[in-house]
Each structure stands twice: as C-alpha cells, then as structure tokens.
C-alpha positions, 0 to 999 in steps of 0.5 A: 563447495559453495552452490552457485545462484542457478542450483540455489533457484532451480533446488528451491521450495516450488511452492515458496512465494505466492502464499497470499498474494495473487493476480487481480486477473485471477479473479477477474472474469469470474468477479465481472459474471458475478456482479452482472448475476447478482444485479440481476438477481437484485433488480429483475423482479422489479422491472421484469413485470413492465416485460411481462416477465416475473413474480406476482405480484405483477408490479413494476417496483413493488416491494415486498418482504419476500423479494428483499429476503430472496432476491434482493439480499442474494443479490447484493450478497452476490454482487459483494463478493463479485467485486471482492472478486474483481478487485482484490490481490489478495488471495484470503480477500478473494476468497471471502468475496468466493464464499459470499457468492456461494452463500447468495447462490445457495439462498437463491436455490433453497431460499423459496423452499425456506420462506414458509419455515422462516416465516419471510412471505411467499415470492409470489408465482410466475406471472407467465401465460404458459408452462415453458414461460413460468419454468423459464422464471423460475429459472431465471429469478431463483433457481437457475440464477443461483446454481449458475452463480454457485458455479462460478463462484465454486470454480473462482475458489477452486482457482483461487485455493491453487498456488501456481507455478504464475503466482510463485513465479510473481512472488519470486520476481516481487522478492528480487524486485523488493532485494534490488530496491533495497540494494539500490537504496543501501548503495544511495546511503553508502554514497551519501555517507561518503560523500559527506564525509569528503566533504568534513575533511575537504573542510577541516583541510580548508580551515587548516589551510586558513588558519596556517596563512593567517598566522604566516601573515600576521604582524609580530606582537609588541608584547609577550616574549621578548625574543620575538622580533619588533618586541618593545618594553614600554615605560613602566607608569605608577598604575603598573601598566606599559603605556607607549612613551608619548609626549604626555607621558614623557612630559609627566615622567619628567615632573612627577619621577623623583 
C-alpha cells in the first residue's frame, strides 16, 4: 500500500534540513553585542583619557605597541566576528565569526599577563584616583570586556551548534519551495514546447492548403502530356525546337521546306 504525503512528512528524519543554513536572526543580537564590544575594546584606550578614565600613558590618541597587540587586535578581531555574526546564513560562516570572537575575548583576559613573556610593551596602569576607579578599568579595557565577549560568543555558538526544530522547518519550506519552482518551470517548458509544436502543424497544414489551391488554380501546360486539355504540338522547325506557328515562321516554312 502506497504511503500517503502526511505519513511520508510526519515519519521523516527530524533532523533532516537545516544542516548549513540558518537564520540570519539567529546570530543577530548576539553579533550587534559584539561589534559594540569589540569597538570598544579598539577605541577606549584612546578617547577615555580625555574623561579621565584609562591606561597610562594618560594620553588621548596615543599609540603604542601594547594598545595595538592588546586592545586594538582584539578588538578588531572581535568586531569581525560580530559581523560574521550578523550578517551570515550560514551556520559554518557564523561559526567562524563565534570562534574569532572567543579568540578576542580569550586575548583581552590573558593577553596583559602575557605581554612580559611575548616581549609586546606593558599596557600601562590605571590612571584612576582611587582603588574602585582603577578595578572599574581594569574591568572595563581587559578583563571584564573579554569574559563578557567570551559569553556571548560562547552562548552565539552554543546556538549555533543546534539544529532546531526552526531551522529544519526553514529547510523543508525551502526544499518545497525550490520543488514548486522547478515544477512550475518544467510545466512553462512543456507548454512552450506544445505550443510550438501547434504552431509547425498549423504551418505545415497552411503550406498544404496553399500549395492544393495553386495547383487547382493554375492554367493548363501547353506542353508535355498530350492528354491534357489545351495541349498543342507546335511546328517542328530545323533547330528541333517547337515555335508557336507565327506569320515569320509560316512565311519561312513556305520558302525554305522543301
């Protein structure tokens, strides 16, 4: 007994569909928090001295090596992988964007214990009048920023890793929609095909038609089968042609046939 279209969708693989491709709004507001972390993280160390509130060297826009290596780089990195985040429908696409932001957060809570060993400057102390101030910015430029990033990146993949009951729902509808579509297209071409082909017969029976009705309205041929009507042998001249029986050639017959 052949299986109806309901037991065929109810008995199917659960997980079937949605193996790559997922909402964009999967990814959405945990890439958006991530772009604002990772500006952060890039940019506060040079505008929060004109606030009094940073690193030494207390200096608005001054560069260093230690700010590129361990604000600015994980910042960045941050920032990438928030909009890989964002942006993608790709579950492998936004799960590099998850591991570069991992990877930022990581490097913003180890990368200050790490500068003396891997010889990239000192990012400076706090520049804070008192000890809650100073705790408050070594939160806030390393590691605070980077275990909140690490959370919601950890959190954004841990999504991400998941095939729901959404994203195979979206695969199916996408599948139907994709079989419809092809359907639809192989139905258009079948037409065409039909009517092209009405339209070599209407042609071919159109020719037909002319070619009967100029042959029933042709005049008779003076020459060839001597059983058609209007048939007429003409006078047999010397050069062996047939020439209509005009004055010139009766005046020549009678001087010069013997």
């Amino acid at each position: 007994m052949a299986r109806s279209s309901y037991d065929e969708t109810t008995t199917a693989d659960p997980l079937r569909g949605g193996a790559v491709r997922v909402p964009r709004s999967r990814g959405a507001l945990s890439g958006l928090l991530l772009i604002a972390l990772g500006a952060w993280g890039a940019l506060i160390p040079f505008v929060g001295p004109a606030f009094n509130f940073g690193f030494t060297p207390d200096a608005t826009w001054h560069w260093t090596s230690a700010r590129g290596w361990l604000e600015v780089l994980p910042g960045v990195v941050t920032a990438f992988g928030g909009l890989l985040l964002l942006l993608s429908a790709n579950r492998i696409t936004a799960l590099v964007g998850g591991w570069l932001a991992v990877a930022g957060g990581v490097w913003l809570i180890v990368g200050r214990d790490l500068s003396p060993v891997l010889h990239i400057g000192s990012p400076g102390s706090p520049s804070g009048s008192g000890k809650g101030l100073r705790a408050v910015e070594s939160l806030l430029f390393f590691g605070g920023l980077g275990a909140l990033i690490l959370f919601l990146a950890a959190m954004s993949m841990g999504r991400l890793s998941v095939r729901s009951v959404r994203d195979v729902r979206a695969a199916r509808r996408r599948e139907a929609e994709a079989a419809a579509k092809a359907e639809a297209a192989a139905k258009d071409y079948q037409q065409h095909q039909d009517a092209e082909r009405r339209a070599g017969e209407e042609r071919r029976l159109a020719e037909e038609r002319r070619t009967a009705d100029q042959q029933a309205n042709s005049p008779a041929q003076t020459s060839g089968d001597p059983q058609q009507p209007g048939y007429q042998q003409y006078p047999t001249h010397p050069y062996g042609d047939q020439r209509p029986a005009s004055d010139g050639a009766t005046a020549w017959d009678a001087q010069n046939r013997p």
